[in-house]
C-alpha positions in Angstrom: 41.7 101.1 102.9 39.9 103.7 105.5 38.4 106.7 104.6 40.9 108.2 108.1 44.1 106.7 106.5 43.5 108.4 103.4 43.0 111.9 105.2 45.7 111.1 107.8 47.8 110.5 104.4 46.4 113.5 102.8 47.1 116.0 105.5 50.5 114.5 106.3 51.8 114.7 102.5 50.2 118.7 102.4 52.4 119.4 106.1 55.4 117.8 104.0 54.6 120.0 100.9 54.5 123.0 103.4 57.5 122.6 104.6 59.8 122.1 101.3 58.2 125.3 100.3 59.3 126.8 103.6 62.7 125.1 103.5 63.6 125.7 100.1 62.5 129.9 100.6 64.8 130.4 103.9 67.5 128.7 101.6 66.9 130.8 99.0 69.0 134.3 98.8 66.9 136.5 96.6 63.1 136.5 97.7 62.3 140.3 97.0 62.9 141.4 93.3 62.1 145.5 92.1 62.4 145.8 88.1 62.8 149.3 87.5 62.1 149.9 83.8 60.0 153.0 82.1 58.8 150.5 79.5 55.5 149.1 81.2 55.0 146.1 79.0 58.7 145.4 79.9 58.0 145.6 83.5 54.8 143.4 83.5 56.7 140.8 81.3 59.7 140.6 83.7 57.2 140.6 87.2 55.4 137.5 85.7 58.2 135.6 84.8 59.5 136.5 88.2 56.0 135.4 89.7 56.4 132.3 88.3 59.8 131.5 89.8 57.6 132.1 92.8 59.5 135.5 93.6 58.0 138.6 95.1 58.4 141.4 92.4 57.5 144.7 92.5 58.2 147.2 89.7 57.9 151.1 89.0 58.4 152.9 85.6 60.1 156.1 87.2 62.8 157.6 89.2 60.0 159.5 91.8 57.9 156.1 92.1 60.9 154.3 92.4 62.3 156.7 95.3 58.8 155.9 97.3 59.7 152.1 96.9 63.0 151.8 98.3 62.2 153.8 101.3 59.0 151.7 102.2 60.6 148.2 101.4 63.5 145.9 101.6 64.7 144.4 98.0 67.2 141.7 97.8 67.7 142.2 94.2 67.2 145.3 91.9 67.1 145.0 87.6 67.7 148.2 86.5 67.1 150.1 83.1 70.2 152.2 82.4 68.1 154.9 80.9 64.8 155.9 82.0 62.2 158.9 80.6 62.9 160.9 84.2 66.3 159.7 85.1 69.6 158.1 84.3 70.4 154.3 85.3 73.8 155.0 86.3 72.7 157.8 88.4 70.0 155.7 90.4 72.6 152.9 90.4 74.9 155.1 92.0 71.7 156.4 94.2 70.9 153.0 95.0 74.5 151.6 96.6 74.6 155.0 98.3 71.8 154.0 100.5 72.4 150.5 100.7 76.0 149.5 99.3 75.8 145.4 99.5 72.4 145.7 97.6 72.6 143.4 94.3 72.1 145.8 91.1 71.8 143.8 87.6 71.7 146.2 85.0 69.4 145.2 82.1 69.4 147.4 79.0 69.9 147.5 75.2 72.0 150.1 75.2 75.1 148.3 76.9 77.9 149.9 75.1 81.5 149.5 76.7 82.0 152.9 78.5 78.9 152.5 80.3 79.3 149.4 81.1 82.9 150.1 82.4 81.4 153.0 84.2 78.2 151.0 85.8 81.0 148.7 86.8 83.2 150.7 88.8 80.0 152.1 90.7 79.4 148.6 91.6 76.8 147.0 89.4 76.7 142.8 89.7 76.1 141.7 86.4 74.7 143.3 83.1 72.4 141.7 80.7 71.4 142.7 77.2 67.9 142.9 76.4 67.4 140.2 73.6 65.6 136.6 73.5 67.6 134.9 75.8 67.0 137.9 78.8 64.9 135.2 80.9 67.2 132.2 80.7 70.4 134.8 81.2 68.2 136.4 84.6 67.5 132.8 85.5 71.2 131.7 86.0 72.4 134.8 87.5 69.7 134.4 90.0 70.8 130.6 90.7 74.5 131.6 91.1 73.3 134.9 94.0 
């Protein structure tokens, strides 16, 4: 075997690489992913195992830092704390479908008790997930079915 059909070989399989990565992220739906949550250690947690699904994640721990965000970029998918030091979830949710009312909102908290999960509902949350062990593999398959 030649040393130019191994490198012919080598830079066709990398092209073909290239584009299934392409493919498969113009199939996908969610590509941009902001975690707002005031717990920082939360927030780094979620962005790497966001990272790792090869997602572009940006977070912010504030209302006021999260206001700068959303201005400047273009999200496909928002997880939301429903209460923050600076500001209530419900009210940014409500904020956040003002500006942009197809945006996807998943509301991640511990504190999902039924009225405000009624009430995040009827402002137009998509889905709510408890914070507990199985937060990752619940995100996972919400994201799958977007």
């Amino acid at each position: 075997m030649s040393k130019n059909y191994i490198y012919q070989n080598f830079g066709t399989d990398i092209f073909n690489c290239i584009n299934i990565r392409r493919a498969t992220l113009e199939s996908t739906l969610i590509n941009r992913i902001l975690v707002i949550d005031d717990n920082i250690i939360f927030c780094n947690a979620m962005k790497y195992h966001l990272l790792q699904k090869e997602f572009d994640v940006e977070t912010c721990i504030s209302q006021s830092e999260f206001q700068d965000k959303i201005d400047i970029k273009h999200f496909d998918l928002i997880l939301l704390d429903m209460k923050l030091q600076d500001a209530d979830g419900l009210d940014m949710l409500q904020y956040i479908l003002k500006i942009s009312p197809n945006k996807k909102v998943i509301i991640i908290s511990s504190y999902l008790d039924d009225k405000s999960i009624l009430k995040a509902n009827e402002l137009g949350a998509y889905k709510f997930i408890h914070k507990s062990s199985k937060l990752f593999e619940d995100l996972d398959l919400i994201i799958k079915e977007i």
